[in-house]
N, C-alpha and C positions, 0 to 999 in steps of 0.2 A: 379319459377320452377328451381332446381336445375337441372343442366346437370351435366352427368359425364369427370369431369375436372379437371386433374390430372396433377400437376408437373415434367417434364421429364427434366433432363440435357443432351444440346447438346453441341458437341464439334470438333472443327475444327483445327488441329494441338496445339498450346498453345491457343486459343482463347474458351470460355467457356461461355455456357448462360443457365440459368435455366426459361424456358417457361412451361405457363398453356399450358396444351394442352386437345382439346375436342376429347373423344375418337367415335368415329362414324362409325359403324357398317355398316352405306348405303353408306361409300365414297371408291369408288374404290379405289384413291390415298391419302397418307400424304400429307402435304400441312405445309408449312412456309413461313413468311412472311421476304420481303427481309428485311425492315424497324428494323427486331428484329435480324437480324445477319449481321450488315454492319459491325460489327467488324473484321469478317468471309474474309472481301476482294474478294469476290465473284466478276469473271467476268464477264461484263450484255453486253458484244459484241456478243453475240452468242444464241440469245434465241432461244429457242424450242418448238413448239407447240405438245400438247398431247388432242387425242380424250377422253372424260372423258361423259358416257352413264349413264343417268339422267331418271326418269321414264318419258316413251313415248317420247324423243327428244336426241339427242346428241349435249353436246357442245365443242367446240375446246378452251383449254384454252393457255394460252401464257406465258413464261416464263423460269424457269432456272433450268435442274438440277443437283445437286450437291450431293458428298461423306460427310455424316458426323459421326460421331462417336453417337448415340444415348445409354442412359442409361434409360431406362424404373425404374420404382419405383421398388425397393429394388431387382435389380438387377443388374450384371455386364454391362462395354458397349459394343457393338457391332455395327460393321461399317454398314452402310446400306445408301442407294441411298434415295433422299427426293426432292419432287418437288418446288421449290421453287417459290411465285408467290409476284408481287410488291404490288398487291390490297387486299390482304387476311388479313379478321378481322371479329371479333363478340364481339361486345360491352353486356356483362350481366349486367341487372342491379338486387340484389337481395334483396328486402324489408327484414327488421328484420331478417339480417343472423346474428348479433351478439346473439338476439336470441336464434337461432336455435343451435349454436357450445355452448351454456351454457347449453342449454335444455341436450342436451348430453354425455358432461361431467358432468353434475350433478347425470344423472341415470348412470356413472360408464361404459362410454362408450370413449377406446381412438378413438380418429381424428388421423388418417393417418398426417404424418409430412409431405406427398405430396400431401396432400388438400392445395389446393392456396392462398395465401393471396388476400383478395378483401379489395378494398380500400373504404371504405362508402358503402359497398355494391354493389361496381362499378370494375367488372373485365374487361380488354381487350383479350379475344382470339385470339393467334397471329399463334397458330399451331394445326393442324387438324393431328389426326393420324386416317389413315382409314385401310381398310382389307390388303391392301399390307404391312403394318408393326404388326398391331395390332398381330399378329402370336408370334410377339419378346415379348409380352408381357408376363408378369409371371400371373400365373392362376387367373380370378375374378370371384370370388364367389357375386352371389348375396343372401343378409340374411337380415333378417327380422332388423329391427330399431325402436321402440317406434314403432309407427303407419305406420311406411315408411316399403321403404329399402333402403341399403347402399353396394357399393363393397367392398369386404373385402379384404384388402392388409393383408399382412403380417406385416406391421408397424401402422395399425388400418385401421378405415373405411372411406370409401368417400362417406357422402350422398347425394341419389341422388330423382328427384321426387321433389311433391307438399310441399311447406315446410311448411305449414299447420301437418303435420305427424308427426312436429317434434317439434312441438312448445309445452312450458310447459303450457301453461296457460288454459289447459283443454277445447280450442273451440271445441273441438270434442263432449261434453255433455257440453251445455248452463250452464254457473255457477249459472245465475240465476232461476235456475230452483232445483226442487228434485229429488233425481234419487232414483227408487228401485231400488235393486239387480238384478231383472230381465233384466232390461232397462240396466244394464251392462253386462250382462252373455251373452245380445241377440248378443250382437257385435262379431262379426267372427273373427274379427284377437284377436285370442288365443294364438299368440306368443308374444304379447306385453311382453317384460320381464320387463319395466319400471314401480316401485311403485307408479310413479307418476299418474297415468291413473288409480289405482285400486279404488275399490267403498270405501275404506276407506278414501283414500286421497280428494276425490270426496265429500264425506260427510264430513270432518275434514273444506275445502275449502268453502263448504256451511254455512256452522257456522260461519266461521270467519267475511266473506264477509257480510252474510246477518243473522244475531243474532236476534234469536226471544225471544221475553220476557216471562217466564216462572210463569208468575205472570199478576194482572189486577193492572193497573196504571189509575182509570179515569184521570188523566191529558191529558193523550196519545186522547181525544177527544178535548182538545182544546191548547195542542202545541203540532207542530210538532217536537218542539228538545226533549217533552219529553219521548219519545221512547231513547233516547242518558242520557239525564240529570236522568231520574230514574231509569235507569238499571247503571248506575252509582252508584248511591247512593243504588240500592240493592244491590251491589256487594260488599259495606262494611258497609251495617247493617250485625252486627254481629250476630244475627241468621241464616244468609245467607250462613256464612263463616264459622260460624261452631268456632268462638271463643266462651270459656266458660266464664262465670262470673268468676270474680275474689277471690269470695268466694269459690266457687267451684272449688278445685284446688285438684289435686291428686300426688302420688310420682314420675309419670313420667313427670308430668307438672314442680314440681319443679326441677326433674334431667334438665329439656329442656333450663328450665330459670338458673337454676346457669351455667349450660355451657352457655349460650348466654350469661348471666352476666361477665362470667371472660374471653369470645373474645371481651369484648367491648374495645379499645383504641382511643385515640387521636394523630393524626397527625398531623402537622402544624394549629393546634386550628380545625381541622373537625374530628370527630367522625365516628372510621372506627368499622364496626362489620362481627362477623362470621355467616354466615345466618344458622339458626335453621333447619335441616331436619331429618325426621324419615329414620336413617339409613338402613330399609329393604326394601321400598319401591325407593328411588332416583337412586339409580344404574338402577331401573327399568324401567325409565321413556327415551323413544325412541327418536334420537335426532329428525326427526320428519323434514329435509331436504327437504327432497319433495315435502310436504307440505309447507316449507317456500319460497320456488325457484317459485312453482304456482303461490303463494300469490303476491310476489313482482313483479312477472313478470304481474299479472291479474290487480295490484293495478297502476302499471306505466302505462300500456294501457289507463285505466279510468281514471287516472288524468291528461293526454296528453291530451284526447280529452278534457277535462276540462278547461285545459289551465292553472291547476295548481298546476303542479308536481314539479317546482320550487318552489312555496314556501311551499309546503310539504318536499322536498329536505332542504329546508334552517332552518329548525326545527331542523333537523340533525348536519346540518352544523355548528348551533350555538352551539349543546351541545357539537361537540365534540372542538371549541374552547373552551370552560367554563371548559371541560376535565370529563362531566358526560359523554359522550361516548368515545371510543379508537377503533383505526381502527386495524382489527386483519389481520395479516400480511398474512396470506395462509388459502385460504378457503377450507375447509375438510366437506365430507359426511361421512366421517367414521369411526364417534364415536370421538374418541381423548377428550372425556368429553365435547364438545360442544353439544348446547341445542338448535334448533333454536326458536324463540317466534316470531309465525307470529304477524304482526300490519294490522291498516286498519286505514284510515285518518278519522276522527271526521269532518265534515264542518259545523262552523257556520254561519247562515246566518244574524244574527242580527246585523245590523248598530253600538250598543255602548258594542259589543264586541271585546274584544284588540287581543284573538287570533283566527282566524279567522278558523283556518284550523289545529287542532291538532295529534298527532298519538296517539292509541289505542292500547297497546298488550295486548294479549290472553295467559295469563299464566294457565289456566284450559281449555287446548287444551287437546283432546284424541284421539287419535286413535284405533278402534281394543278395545282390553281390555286391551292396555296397560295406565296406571296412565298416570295423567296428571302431572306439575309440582308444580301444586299447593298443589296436593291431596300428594304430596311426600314433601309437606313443613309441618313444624308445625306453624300453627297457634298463639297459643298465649293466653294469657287470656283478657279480656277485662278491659282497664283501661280508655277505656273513660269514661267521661261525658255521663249520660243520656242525649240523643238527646231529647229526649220529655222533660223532665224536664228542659231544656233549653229554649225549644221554649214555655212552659207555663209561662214562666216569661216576655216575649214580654205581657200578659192580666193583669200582676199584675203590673207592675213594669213602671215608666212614658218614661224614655230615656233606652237610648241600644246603643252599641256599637258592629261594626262587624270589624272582619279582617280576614284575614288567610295567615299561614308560606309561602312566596315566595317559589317555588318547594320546599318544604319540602321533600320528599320521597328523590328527587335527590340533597339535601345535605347532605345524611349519605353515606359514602362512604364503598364499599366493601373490606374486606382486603383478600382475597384469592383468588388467580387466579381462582380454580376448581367454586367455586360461580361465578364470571365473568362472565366466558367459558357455565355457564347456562343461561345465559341472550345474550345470540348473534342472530344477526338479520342480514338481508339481504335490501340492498337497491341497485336498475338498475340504474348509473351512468352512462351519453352516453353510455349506449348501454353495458355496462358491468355491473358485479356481483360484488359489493362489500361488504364485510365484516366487521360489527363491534361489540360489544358488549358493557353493560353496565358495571360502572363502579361503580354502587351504588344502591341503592334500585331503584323500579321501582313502579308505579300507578300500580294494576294490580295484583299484586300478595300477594299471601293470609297473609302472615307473616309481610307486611310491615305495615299494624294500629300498629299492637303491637311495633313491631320494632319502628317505629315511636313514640307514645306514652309512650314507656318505655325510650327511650332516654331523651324525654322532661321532663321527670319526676324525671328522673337523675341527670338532670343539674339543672334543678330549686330549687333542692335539697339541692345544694350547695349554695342557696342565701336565706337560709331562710328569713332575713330581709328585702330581696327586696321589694319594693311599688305591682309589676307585680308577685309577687310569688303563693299567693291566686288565683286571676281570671287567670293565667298559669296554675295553680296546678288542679283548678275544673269545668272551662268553656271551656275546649277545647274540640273538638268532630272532630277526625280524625287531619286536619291540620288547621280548621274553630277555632276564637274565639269569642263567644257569650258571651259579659258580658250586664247585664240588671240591670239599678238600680233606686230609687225614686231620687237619688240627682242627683246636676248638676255633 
């Protein structure tokens, strides 16, 4: 529970202390603790006792008081009388407030500069203002907050209340559940101004988290990973995507590919490209914030309890040593050409699997009826290898060979920042929000087969003579390659 506890500076000749102080409406007297102003010099030869009327009992408290200079939040100071007591404290402890101060700066919400610093969640209350000063204070408005309320200073809000109200992670409607429209409309607090709470974000959240397959896979009755493993592989069968054959090409197809063609370069021997998008629709596509701040905060919860958010963390961690991600320095809602791509962790549970716990993004996220980022990419034409005509050569053919490109997608590298700024993601570091984005194609998004496959097709191009040129040139299928032959 949040209580209202606000930073006041007090002040006694040259000596200066800035204390939380809890404001309390049922305390007849202010109240400071000696412990927090011994700099003050206060003299303890002369204590005082004052009657102080408590519901149904009076108690005699004991102690000191003194002249000090109070400044209330964003206002001037003003000298006033304070009782000062040797024993006075309240220890708050508050679960997931780093939480709670992301949840609302992300809906575009300032924190008052005299909301207090807690240390792990761990404040000490050392000064009580009650009705004999609270008069000095400057007007608090109580207003509405996400699902809360908050008082409203003049220099932003202090929330206060169940901190449940303020959390992004949508507990207020079960994520794992569906919601209608109704079941959101029925909810009384109607001042929610936060997009993150609305039934679009709600629905966008339900997708990401729990992905239903739009297609019958019989496998999905005898494994369980293949609910994961062939909604994978639909999502770059190319009738899926929506690439056309390669025969089938028109004049906008070849406008798409000579500009892809002549942003393709090489930098330090890696192959940097300009990502292909239909110019009317990408300005259109929302950066979609809200929905990634849920996501990241819903996805740290369930991998905590997991126990394996750490090495979902360290997925990360590795790419942005290798330099396929980049930490972006100041995290923005609004707009500045950032994209956010929610993820959701992949776990495997098989024994002679090497990654055990992979991430997922959702580049055909939508909101509302606004495009996703996929639907605002161009696709491509198809230069795989027939998948079937591959795996029919395993019934003809006596030996086979498999392999496939170590990350392939994330060794073509991005050369435009505005591209980048589209691939930015959110990951909860102790308890904070931080920012990165990718730095090069991604799994996931509609453009990278072709991207990918017109690369390899490019370079292999230049080795016509090579032994690996043929079975490169016509066995590959996405980043997989399937050669099948009679000899050894």
């Amino acid at each position: 529970m949040l209580l209202p506890v606000v930073n006041v500076t007090f002040s006694r000749g040259s000596n200066k202390v800035v204390l939380p102080c809890l404001i309390d409406t049922g305390s007849q007297v202010s109240y400071l603790s000696l412990d927090a102003i011994n700099s003050f010099n206060i003299p303890t030869d002369n204590p005082i006792t004052r009657n102080i009327y408590c519901v149904g009992k009076k108690v005699i408290e004991q102690g000191f008081e003194i002249s000090v200079e109070l400044q209330p939040p964003d206002m001037r100071k003003i000298e006033v009388p304070i009782f000062v007591k040797s024993d006075f404290s309240l220890n708050l402890k508050i679960d997931k407030l780093g939480h709670v101060l992301l949840s609302i700066r992300a809906n575009g919400i300032k924190i008052s500069k005299h909301f207090p610093s807690y240390e792990n969640g761990n404040l000490e209350i050392i000064a009580l203002l009650g009705c004999d000063l609270i008069e000095f204070l400057p007007e608090f408005k109580i207003i509405s907050c996400l699902r809360g309320n908050a008082l409203q200073l003049p220099s932003g809000i202090i929330p206060v209340g169940d901190i449940e109200n303020f959390l992004p992670d949508l507990k207020a409607y079960p994520i794992d559940q569906e919601y209608s429209k109704r079941s959101i409309m029925n909810n009384k607090e109607e001042e929610i101004p936060a997009v993150a709470h609305s039934a679009e974000v709600i629905s966008a959240v339900n997708f990401i988290l729990n992905p239903k397959n739009t297609y019958f896979s019989p496998l999905n009755i005898v494994s369980d990973e293949s609910v994961i493993d062939q909604g994978v592989e639909n999502m770059f069968a190319v009738e899926s995507i929506g690439i056309k054959d390669s025969s089938d090409i028109s004049s906008y197809d070849e406008v798409q590919i000579e500009k892809f063609k002549n942003g393709i370069s090489i930098k330090n021997n890696v192959y940097h490209v300009e990502l292909p998008w239909h110019p009317d629709i990408i300005d259109k596509v929302p950066a979609n914030y809200e929905v990634a701040v849920a996501i990241a905060f819903n996805i740290t919860d369930r991998l905590t309890k997991q126990g394996m958010l750490n090495d979902y963390n360290e997925v990360f961690q590795q790419q942005l040593k290798e330099g396929i991600i980049e930490r972006i320095p100041e995290i923005t809602h609004k707009g500045d050409g950032h994209i956010w791509i929610p993820h959701r962790p992949v776990i495997k549970s098989e024994g002679e699997s090497t990654t055990k716990i992979r991430p997922v993004f959702n580049c055909s996220l939508k909101t509302g009826k606004n495009p996703s980022l996929n639907e605002a990419a161009y696709a491509g034409l198809d230069l795989m290898s027939g998948l079937l005509d591959l795996l029919l050569k395993f019934r003809s053919n006596d030996y086979f060979m498999l392999a496939d490109i170590k990350q392939a997608f994330l060794q073509i590298k991005l050369s435009k920042l505005e591209d980048k700024n589209r691939f930015s993601f959110l990951l909860v570091e102790n308890g904070k929000l931080v920012a990165y984005r990718y730095t090069s194609i991604v799994f996931g998004f509609i453009s990278s087969p072709f991207i990918l496959n017109y690369i390899i097709k490019e370079h292999i191009a230049k080795y016509p003579q090579a032994i690996c040129h043929e079975p490169l040139n016509n066995n590959l299928y996405v980043d997989n390659l399937i050669v099948t032959n009679n000899d050894h």
